[in-house]
C-alpha positions as CSV (number, residue, x, y, z in Angstrom):
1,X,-46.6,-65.6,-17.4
2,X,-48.1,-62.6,-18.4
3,X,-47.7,-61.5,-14.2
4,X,-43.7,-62.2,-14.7
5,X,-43.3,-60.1,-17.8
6,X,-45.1,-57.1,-15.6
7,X,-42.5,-58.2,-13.4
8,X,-39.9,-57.7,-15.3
9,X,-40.9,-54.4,-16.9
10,X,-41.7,-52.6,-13.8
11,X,-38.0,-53.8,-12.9
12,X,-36.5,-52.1,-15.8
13,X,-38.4,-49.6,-15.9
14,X,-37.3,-48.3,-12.3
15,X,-34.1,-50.2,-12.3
16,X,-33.3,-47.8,-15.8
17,X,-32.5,-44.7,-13.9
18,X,-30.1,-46.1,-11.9
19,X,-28.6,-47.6,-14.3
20,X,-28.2,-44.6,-16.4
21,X,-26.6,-42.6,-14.2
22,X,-23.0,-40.9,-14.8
23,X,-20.4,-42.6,-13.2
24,X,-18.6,-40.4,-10.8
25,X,-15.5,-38.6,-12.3
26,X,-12.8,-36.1,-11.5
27,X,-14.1,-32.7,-13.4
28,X,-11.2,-30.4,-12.7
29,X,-7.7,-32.1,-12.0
30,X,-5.7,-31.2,-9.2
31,X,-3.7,-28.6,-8.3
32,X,-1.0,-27.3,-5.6
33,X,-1.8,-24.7,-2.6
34,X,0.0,-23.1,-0.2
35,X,3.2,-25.4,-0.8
36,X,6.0,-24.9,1.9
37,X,8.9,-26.9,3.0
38,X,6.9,-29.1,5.4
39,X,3.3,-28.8,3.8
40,X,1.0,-28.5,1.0
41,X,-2.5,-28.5,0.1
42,X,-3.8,-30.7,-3.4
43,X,-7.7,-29.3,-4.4
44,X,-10.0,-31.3,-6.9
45,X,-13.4,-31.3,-7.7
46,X,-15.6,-34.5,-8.6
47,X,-19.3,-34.4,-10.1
48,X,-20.4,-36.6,-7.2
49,X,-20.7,-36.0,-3.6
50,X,-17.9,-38.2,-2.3
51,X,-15.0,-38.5,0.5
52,X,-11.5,-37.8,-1.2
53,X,-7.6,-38.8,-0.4
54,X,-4.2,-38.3,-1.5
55,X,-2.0,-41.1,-2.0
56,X,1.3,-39.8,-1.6
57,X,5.0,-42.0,-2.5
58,X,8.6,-40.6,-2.8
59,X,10.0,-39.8,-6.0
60,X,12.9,-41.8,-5.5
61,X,13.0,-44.2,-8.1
62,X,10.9,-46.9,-7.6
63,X,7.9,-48.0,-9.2
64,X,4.5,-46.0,-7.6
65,X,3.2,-49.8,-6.8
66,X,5.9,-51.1,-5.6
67,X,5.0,-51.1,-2.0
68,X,1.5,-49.5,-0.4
69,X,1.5,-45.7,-0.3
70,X,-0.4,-43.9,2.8
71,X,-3.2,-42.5,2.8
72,X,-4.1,-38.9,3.4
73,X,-8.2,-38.0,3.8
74,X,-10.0,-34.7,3.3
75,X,-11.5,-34.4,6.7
76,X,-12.4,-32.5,9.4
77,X,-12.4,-33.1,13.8
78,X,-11.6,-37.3,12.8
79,X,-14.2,-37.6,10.1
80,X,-14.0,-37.7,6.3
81,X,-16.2,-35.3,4.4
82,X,-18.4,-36.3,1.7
83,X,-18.1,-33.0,-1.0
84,X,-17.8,-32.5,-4.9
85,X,-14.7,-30.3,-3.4
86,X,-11.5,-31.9,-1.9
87,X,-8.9,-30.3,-0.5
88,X,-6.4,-32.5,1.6
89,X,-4.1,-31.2,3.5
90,X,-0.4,-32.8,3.9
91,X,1.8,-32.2,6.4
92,X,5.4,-33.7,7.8
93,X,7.1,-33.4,4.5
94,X,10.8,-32.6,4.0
95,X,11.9,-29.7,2.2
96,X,13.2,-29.2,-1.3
97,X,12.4,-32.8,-1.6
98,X,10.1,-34.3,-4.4
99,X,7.3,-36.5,-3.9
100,X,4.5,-38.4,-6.4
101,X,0.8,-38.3,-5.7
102,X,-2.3,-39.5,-6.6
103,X,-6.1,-38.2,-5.8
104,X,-9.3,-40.7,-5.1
105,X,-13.1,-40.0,-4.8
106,X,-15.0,-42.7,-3.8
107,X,-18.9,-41.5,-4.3
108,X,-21.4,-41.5,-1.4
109,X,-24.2,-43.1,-2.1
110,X,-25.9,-42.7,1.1
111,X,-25.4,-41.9,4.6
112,X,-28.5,-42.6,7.2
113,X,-27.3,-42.5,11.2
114,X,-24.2,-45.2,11.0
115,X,-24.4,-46.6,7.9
116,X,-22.9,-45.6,4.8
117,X,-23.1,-47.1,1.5
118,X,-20.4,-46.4,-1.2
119,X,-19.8,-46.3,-5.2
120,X,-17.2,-46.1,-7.6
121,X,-14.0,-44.7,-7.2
122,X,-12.2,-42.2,-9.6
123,X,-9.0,-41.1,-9.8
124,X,-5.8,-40.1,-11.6
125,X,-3.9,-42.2,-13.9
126,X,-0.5,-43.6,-12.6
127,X,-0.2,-46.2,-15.2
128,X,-0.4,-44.6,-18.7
129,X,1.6,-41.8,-17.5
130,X,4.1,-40.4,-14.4
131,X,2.3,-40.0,-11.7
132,X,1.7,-36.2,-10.6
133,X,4.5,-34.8,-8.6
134,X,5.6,-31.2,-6.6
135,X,8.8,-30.4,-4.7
136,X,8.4,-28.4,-1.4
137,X,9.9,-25.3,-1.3
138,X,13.5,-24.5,1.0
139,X,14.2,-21.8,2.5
140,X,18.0,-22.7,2.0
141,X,18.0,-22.4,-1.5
142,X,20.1,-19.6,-3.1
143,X,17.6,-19.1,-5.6
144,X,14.2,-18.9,-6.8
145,X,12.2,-18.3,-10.2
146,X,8.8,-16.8,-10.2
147,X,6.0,-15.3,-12.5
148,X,3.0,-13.5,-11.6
149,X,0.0,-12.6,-13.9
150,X,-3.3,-10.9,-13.2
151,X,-7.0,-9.1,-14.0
152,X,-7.4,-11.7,-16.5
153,X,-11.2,-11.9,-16.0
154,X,-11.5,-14.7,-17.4
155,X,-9.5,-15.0,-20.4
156,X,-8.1,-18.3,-20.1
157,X,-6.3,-17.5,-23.9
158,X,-4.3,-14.6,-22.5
159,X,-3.3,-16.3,-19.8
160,X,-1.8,-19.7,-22.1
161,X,-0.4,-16.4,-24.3
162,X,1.3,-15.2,-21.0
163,X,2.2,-18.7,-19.3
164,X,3.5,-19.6,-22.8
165,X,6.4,-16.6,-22.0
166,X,7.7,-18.8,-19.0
167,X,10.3,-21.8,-18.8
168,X,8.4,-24.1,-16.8
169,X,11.3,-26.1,-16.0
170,X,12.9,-23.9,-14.2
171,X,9.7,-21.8,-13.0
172,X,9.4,-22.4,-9.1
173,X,5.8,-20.8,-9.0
174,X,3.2,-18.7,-10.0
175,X,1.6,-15.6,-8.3
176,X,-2.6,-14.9,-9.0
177,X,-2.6,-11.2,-8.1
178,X,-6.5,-11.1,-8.2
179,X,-8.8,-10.3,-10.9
180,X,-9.0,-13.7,-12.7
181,X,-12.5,-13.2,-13.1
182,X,-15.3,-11.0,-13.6
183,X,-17.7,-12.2,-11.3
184,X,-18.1,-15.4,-8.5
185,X,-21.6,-16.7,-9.0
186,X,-20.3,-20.1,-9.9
187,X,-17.5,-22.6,-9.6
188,X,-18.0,-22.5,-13.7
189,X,-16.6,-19.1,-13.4
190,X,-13.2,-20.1,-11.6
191,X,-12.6,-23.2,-14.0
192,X,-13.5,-22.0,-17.2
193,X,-12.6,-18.7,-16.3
194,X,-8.3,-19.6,-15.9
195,X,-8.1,-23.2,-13.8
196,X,-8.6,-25.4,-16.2
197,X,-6.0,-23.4,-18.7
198,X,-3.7,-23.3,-15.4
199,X,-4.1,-26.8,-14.3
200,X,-3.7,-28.2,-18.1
201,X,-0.4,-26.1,-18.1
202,X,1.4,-26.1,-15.0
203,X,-0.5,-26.0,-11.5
204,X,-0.8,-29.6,-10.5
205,X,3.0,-29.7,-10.6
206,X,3.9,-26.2,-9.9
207,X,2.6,-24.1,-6.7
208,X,0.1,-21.1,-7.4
209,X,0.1,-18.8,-4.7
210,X,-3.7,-16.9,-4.9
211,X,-4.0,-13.1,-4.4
212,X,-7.6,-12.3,-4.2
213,X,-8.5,-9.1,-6.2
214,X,-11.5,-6.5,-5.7
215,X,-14.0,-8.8,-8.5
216,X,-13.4,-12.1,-6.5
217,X,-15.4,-10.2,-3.7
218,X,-18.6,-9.8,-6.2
219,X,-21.2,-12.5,-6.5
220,X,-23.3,-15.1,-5.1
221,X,-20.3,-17.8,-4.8
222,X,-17.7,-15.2,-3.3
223,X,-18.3,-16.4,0.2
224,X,-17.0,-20.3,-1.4
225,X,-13.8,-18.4,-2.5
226,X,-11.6,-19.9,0.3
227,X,-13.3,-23.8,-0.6
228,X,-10.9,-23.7,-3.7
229,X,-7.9,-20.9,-2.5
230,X,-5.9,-21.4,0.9
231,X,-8.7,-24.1,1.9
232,X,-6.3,-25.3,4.8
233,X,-5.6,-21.4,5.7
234,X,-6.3,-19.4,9.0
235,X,-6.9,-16.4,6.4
236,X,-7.0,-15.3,3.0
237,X,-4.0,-13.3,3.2
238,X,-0.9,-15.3,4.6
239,X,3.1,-15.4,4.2
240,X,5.6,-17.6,2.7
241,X,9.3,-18.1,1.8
242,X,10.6,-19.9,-1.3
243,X,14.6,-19.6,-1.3
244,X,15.8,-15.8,-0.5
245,X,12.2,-14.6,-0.7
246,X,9.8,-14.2,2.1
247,X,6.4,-12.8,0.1
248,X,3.7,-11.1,2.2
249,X,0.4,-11.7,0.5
250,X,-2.1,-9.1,1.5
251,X,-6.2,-9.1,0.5
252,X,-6.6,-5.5,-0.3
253,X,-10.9,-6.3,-0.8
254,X,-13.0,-3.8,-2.5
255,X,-12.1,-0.6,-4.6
256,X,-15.3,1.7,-3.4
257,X,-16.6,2.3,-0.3
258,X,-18.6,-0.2,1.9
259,X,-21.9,1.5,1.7
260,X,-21.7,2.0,-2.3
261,X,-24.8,0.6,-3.9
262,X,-23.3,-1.8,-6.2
263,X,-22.5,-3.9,-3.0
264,X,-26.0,-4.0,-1.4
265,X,-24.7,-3.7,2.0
266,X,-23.3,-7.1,2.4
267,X,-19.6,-6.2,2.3
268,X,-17.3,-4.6,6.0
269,X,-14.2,-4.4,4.1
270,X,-13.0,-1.6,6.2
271,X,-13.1,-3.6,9.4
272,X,-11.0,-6.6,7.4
273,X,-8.6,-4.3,6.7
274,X,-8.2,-3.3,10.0
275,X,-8.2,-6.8,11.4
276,X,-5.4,-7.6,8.7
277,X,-3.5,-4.6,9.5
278,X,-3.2,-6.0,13.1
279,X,-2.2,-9.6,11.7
280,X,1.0,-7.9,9.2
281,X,2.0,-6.0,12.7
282,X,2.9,-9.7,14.2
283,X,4.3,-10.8,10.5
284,X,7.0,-8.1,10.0
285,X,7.9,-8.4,13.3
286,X,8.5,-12.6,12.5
287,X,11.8,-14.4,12.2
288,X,11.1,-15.5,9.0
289,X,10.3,-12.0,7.4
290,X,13.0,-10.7,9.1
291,X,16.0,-13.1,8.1
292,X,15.1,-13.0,4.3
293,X,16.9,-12.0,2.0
294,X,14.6,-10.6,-0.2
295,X,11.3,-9.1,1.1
296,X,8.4,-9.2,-1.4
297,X,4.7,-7.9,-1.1
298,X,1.7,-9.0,-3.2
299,X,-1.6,-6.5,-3.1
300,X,-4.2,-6.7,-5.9
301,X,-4.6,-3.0,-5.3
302,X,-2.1,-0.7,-5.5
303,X,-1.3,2.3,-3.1
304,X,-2.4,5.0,-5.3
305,X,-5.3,6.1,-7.8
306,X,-7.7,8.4,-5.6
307,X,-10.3,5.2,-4.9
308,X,-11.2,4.4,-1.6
309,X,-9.6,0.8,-1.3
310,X,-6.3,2.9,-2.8
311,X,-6.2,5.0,0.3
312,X,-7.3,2.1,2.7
313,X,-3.6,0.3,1.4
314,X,-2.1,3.5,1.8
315,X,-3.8,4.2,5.3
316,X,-3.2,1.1,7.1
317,X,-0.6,-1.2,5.4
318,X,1.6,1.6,3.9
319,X,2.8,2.8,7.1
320,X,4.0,-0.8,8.2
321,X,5.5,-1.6,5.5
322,X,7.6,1.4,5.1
323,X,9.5,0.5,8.3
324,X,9.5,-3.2,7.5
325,X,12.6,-3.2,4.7
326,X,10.3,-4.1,1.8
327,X,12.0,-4.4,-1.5
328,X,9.2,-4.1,-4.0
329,X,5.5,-4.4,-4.0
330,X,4.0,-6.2,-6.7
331,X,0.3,-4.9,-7.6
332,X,-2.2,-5.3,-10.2
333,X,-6.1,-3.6,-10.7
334,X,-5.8,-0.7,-13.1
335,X,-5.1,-2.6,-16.5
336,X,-2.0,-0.9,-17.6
337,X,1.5,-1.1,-16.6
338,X,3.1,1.6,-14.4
339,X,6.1,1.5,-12.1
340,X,6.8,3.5,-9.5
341,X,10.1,4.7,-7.9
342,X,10.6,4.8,-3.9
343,X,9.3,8.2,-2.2
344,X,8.1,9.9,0.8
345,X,4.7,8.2,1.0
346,X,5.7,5.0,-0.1
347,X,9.2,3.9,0.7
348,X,9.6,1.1,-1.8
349,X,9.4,0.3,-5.2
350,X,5.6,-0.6,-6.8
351,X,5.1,-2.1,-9.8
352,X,1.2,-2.4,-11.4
353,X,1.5,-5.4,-13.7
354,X,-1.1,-5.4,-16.9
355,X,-3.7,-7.6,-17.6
356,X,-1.6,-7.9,-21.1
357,X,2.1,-8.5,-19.4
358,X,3.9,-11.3,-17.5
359,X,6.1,-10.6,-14.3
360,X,9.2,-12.7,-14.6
361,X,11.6,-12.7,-11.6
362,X,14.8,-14.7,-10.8
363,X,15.9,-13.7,-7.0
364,X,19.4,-14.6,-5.8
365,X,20.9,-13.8,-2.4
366,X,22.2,-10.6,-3.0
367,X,19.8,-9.4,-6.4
368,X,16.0,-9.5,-7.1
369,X,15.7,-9.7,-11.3
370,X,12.4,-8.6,-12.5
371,X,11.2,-8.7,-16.2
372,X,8.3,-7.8,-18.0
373,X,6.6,-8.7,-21.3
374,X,3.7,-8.6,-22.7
375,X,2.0,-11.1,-24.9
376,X,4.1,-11.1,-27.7
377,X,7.0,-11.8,-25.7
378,X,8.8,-8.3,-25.9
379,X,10.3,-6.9,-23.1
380,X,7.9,-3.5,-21.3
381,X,10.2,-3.2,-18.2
382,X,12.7,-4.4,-16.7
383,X,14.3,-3.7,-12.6
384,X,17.6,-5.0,-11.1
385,X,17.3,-4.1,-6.8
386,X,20.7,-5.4,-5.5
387,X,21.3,-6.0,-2.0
């Protein structure tokens, strides 16, 4: 007897651990990247290392169970990947159409040569509420509603103060011109920094198009930067077109040189300058630049101020652009708001968004609208360019 009950407490006693463990659980919802008419990528994180999917049904009236939705797995050359990240990638879709999803993680418990035992799955609700849902974007659409906000640095309560400024119902997207934190030394930094706030208000529905600024170079977890932003991406800096818009998103790196001591020698952001430079040759030169309507570039920084990463925009992406039939660049970087007119050196309008202001902008086919406010909700600026 007295054997079995030393048994049973040695069982407890080691069986307790396990027993106590968290369950695994989505810790950051979902959200949208890099949404186009036939694609778009959903990122979540999980507490658990884990393989993830996207179920993925039609908004067309039906119930989300009525039938089996496919399947859609975060993996890589055939095989799923086990990560606390998940970024699936979905493809084949029609445009301007609207579709329901729904993200799974199913924890890994372990994985030894071929075998692979599982755990619990979480995932998002579909029963105590609508399902999540996005529409992809259509180049044939006659219009298109945007806002762009940036150098937060982590202030998720300026950005709600800013978001609060925009009509989500009839806001097609969002545009992250860089700055949104301080520092990258942890995923901490990106969620309770502004994804949580964004997620929470808009950006598992609506698209957020991701414009990395000079401080999302700086820190330990910068290299992880593209795990979370443009996972599915060749590059960091990429095109799209929403409606009559075709925006060039550019990566403009760091402000000061690359030998300054505050980067330790770790950073060659005049080489990826010049290997971007090459890349926007090939883009202005596209069919899809070229027949928009409306020609839009994002930079974090701006092509003026007297800094080194000011004159690298001006060196090598200035020139381009100026023969390119831009219509307005949209920067960010120096914390105050400032527009400038077309001129010799830059043939286009530039406007420098605040970290205290909102960007509205309604583009039709033959006018670009732009707003700005700050977080009150009263008007700094406002530009009409007509085609």
């Amino acid at each position: 007897m007295k054997k079995i009950s030393l048994f049973f407490l040695f069982f407890l006693l080691t069986a307790l651990p396990i027993f106590a463990q968290e369950d695994i659980k989505i810790t950051h919802a979902p959200y949208l990247q890099n949404l186009g008419e036939n694609e778009v990528t959903i990122v979540w994180t999980v507490n658990k290392p884990s393989i993830g999917w996207v179920e993925l049904a039609p908004d067309d009236g039906t119930h989300y169970y009525q039938t089996e939705r496919p399947k859609f797995f975060n993996a890589k050359n055939g095989i799923k990947l086990t990560s606390t990240v998940h970024a699936v990638h979905l493809k084949g879709l029609k445009p301007g159409t609207r579709y329901r999803y729904r993200v799974y993680s199913q924890e890994v418990l372990s994985h030894v040569g071929w075998r692979v035992i599982y755990g619990n799955v979480a995932a998002t609700s579909v029963y105590g509420k609508e399902p999540l849902a996005f529409q992809t974007s259509d180049h044939g659409r006659q219009t298109v509603n945007f806002a762009m906000v940036n150098d937060i640095h982590g202030k998720s309560d300026v950005l709600e103060k800013l978001i609060s400024h925009c009509d989500l119902k009839s806001t097609d997207m969002f545009l992250f011109n860089g700055d949104m934190v301080s520092i990258f030394n942890s995923e901490k930094e990106i969620f309770e920094g502004f994804m949580d706030k964004a997620t929470a208000l808009f950006a598992s529905e609506i698209p957020m198009y991701y414009t990395r600024g000079n401080h999302e170079t700086r820190g330990s977890f910068a290299t992880a930067f593209q795990d979370y932003f443009s996972p599915k991406q060749e590059h960091i800096y990429y095109t799209f077109r929403q409606g009559p818009v075709c925006f060039v998103i550019l990566d403009s790196g760091e402000d000061k040189p690359d030998s300054d001591l505050e980067y330790a020698g770790i950073n060659v952001y005049d080489q990826y300058r010049t290997e971007q430079a090459e890349w926007l040759k090939g883009v202005l030169e596209s069919k899809e630049y070229k027949e928009a309507p409306f020609k839009v570039v994002v930079c974090h920084i701006p092509p003026f101020g007297g800094w080194h990463g000011d004159q690298e925009v001006l060196d090598k992406f200035i020139p381009l652009l100026n023969n390119a039939g831009v219509d307005i660049m949209l920067c960010g970087h120096l914390h105050r708001y400032i527009r400038n007119e077309a001129k010799d050196g830059v043939k286009f309008p530039v406007i420098v968004n605040s970290n205290n202001t909102v960007l509205k902008a309604e583009a039709q086919n033959n006018k670009l609208s732009i707003k700005v406010l700050d977080q009150d909700g009263k008007e700094v600026d406002k530009l009409i360019v007509n085609k």
